[in-house]
N, C-alpha and C positions, 0 to 999 in steps of 0.2 A: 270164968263163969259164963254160960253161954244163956242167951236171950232170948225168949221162946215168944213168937208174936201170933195172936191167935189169928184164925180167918176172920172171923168179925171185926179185929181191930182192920186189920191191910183194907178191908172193905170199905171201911169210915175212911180213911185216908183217901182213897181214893175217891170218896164222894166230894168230900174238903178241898181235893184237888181241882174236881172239875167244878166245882161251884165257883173257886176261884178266877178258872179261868173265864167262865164265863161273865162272869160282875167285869173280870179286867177289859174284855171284851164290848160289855154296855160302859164302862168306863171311856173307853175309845170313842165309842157311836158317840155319847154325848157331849162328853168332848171337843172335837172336830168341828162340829160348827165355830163354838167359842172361838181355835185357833185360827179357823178360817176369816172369822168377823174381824179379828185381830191384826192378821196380816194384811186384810183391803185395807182398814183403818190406813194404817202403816202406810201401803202404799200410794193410798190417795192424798196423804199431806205432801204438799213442799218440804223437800227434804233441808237439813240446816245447810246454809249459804255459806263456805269458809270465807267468802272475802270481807266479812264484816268481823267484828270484832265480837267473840262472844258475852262479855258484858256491856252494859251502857255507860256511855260516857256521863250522862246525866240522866236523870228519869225524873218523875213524878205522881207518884202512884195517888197522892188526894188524899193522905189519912189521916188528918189534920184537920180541924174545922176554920172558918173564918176566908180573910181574903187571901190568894195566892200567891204563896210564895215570893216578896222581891226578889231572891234569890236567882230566881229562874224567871218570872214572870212582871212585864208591867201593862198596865189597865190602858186604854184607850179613851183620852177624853176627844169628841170629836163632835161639834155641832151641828155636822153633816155626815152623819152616820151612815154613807155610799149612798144612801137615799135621801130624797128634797125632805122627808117627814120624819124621818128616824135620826134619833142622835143616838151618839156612843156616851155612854157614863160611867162614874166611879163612885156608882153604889151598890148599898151589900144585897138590894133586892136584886139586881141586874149579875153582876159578877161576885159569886160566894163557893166557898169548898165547905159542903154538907154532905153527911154520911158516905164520905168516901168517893164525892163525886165533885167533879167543878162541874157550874150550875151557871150559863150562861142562859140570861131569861130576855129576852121582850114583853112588854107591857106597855097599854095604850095608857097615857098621860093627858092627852087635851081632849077634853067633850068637847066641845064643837069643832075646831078643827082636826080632829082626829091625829095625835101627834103623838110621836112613839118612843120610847125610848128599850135600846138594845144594849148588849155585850159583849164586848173584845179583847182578848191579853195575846199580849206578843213575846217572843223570844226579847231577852236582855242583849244586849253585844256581849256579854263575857258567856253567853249559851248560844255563840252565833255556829251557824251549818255549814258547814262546806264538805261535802261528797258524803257519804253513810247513810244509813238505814233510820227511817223516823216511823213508830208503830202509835197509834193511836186508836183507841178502843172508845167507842162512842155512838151513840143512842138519839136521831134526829127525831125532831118533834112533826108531827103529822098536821100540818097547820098550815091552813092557805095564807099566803102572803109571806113565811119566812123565806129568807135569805139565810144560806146556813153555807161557809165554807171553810175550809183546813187546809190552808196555803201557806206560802213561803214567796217571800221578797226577798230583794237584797238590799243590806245593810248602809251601802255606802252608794249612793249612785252620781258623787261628783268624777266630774272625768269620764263618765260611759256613753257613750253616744247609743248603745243599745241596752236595755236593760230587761231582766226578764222574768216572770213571774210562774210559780207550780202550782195548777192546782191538785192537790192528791184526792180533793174531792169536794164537789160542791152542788148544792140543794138549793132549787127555787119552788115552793109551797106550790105552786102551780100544775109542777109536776103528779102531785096526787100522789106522794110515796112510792111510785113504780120506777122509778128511775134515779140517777144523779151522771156526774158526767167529770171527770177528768180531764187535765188542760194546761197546756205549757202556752204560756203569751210572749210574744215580743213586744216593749214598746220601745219607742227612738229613730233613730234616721235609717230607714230601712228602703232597700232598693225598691223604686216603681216609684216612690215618691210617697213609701204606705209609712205609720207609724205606729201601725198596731196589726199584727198578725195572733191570730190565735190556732190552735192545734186538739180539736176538743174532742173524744171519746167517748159515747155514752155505753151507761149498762144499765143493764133490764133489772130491776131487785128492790126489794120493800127494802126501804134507809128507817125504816120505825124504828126495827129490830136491830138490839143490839149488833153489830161489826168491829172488826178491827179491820182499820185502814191505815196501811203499809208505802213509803217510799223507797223506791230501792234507788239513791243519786251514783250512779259512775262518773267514773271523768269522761264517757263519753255517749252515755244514755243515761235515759231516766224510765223507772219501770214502775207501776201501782200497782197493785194488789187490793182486793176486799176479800178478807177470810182465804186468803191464801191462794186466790184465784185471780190472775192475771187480768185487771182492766183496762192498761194501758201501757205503752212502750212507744217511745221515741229517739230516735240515736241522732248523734250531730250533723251524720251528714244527711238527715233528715229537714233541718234547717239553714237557713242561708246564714247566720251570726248562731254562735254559741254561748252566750253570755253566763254559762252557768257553769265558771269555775272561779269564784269568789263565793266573799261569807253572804249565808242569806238569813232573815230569820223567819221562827216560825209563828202563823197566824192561827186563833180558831174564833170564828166570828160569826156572831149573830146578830143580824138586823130584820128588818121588815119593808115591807111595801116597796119592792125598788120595780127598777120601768119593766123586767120581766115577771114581777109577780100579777098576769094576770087575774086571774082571783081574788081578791081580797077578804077576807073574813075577819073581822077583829073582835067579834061573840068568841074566837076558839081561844081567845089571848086571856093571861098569859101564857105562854109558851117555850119550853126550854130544851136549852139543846144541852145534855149530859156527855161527860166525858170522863171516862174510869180512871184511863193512864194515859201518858204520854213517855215515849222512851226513845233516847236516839243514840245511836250505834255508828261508831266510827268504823268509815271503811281502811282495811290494813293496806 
C-alpha cells in the first residue's frame, strides 16, 4: 500500500525542522557560558594531592553538643594563659561544642584589674601528628586585643636539643582583620648562640570570614594554604636543624591582651573564635 504525503504536510515538517534546529542552536548560546564558568571553576581549584591519604585518619566535624570530645581533645588549664592577664580554663562558657561548632571564647572576669579569661584544646598523644595533611575550617573574631592561633608542637620534647613549633595560622586583634601570618619557630641550642629563630609569612585577607586553613607536613617541607591558595612554604634546607620529624600535636587557642596586642578593647568582649571542623590526613 503506498503512502501518499500531501504538500502541506512535507511543508509542516520542514518548518518543525528548522524550528528545531534553531532552539538547538539558542540551546548552545546559553549554554556555553554555564560550561565555560564551569571549567574555570574547575581549573582554579587545587587539584586533589595523591600523596595524602584520601580519607582522614581522624576528623572532628562538632555535631555533638557539650565539651569536646576526650577522645581527640584535652582542655588547657593554665594560669598564665601566654599572657600576664589571661588565663586558660575548663569551663563551658570559655570551651563548648554548640550548633555544630567548637566555641573557644574570651571573656573579661576582673573589674578592676581587668582579667581575662580564654580557651585552648590540644591534640591527645593517641591523635598525635606526624607528617599528613591537617584542614581546619574557622571563623576569627574581629576583636582588638585577641590572640587567636592553630599551631602544632611536639609531644615529647626530652632529649631534643632543638625543638620546633608550626604556625599554620595566627591572629593578633591588632592587626584589624587585614592580615594573619604563618610561621615555623625554632627553639633550643641553635648556632650564633640564638635560641629562638622564627620564619614568619604574612598574607593580606579579612580572617572575620569564614576560611579553611590547610597544612600540607612532608618529610621534608611544610606548605599552608588559606582556601586553597598558597600562604606559605618552607623546605629543610631552608633551616639550619629540622626538628619536624617526630609526633607533634595540634593547638587551637584563644587568649587576649598579650605584649603584641597593641590595641586593646575589652567593650568588644566577649569574643569567639569558631571552628567548624578539624580533619587530618595521613601522608602515604
Amino acid at each position: 500500500m503506498e503512502i501518499t504525503v500531501s504538500r502541506e504536510y512535507k511543508e509542516e515538517i520542514k518548518k518543525s525542522e528548522m524550528v528545531f534546529r534553531n532552539n538547538r542552536k539558542l540551546c548552545l548560546v546559553l549554554l556555553l557560558p554555564i560550561f565555560s564558568l564551569c571549567l574555570l571553576k574547575v581549573s582554579a581549584q587545587r587539584q586533589y594531592n595523591p600523596s595524602f591519604e584520601e580519607l582522614p585518619v581522624w576528623a572532628d566535624e562538632f555535631s555533638y553538643t557539650g565539651a569536646p570530645k576526650k577522645s581527640i581533645w584535652g582542655i588547657s588549664i593554665d594560669k598564665n594563659g601566654e599572657t600576664p592577664r589571661t588565663r586558660y580554663v575548663d569551663k563551658s562558657d570559655n570551651v563548648r561544642v554548640r550548633k555544630g561548632r567548637l566555641e573557644l571564647r574570651v571573656k573579661k572576669v576582673g573589674v578592676q584589674q581587668s582579667m581575662y579569661e580564654g580557651g585552648r584544646v590540644y591534640t591527645i598523644n593517641a591523635r598525635s601528628i606526624k607528617y599528613g595533611k591537617i584542614v581546619i575550617r574557622a571563623k576569627v573574631p574581629a576583636c582588638f586585643g585577641s590572640w587567636i592561633a592553630l599551631w602544632l608542637r611536639v609531644v615529647d620534647v626530652k632529649g631534643k636539643d632543638v625543638r620546633g613549633e608550626i604556625d599554620v595560622m595566627e591572629y593578633f586583634g591588632s592587626w584589624n582583620r587585614k592580615k594573619f601570618q604563618a610561621n615555623v619557630h625554632l627553639w633550643g641550642k641553635l648556632r650564633g648562640n640564638k635560641k629562638h629563630i622564627q620564619n614568619p609569612m604574612f598574607t593580606n585577607q579579612d580572617v572575620s570570614a569564614w576560611h579553611i586553613y590547610t597544612l600540607e607536613w612532608y618529610k621534608d617541607r611544610l606548605v599552608c594554604y588559606m582556601d586553597d591558595v598558597k600562604t606559605y612554604e618552607i623546605a629543610k634546607h631552608d633551616l639550619q636543624e629540622w626538628p619536624f620529624d617526630t609526633d607533634y600535636q595540634l593547638l587551637l587557642a584563644h587568649t587576649y591582651a598579650s605584649k603584641n596586642a597593641k590595641n586593646v578593647d575589652d567593650r568588644q568582649l566577649p569574643a569567639t573564635l569558631l571552628i567548624d571542623y578539624v580533619r587530618y590526613y595521613r601522608l602515604k
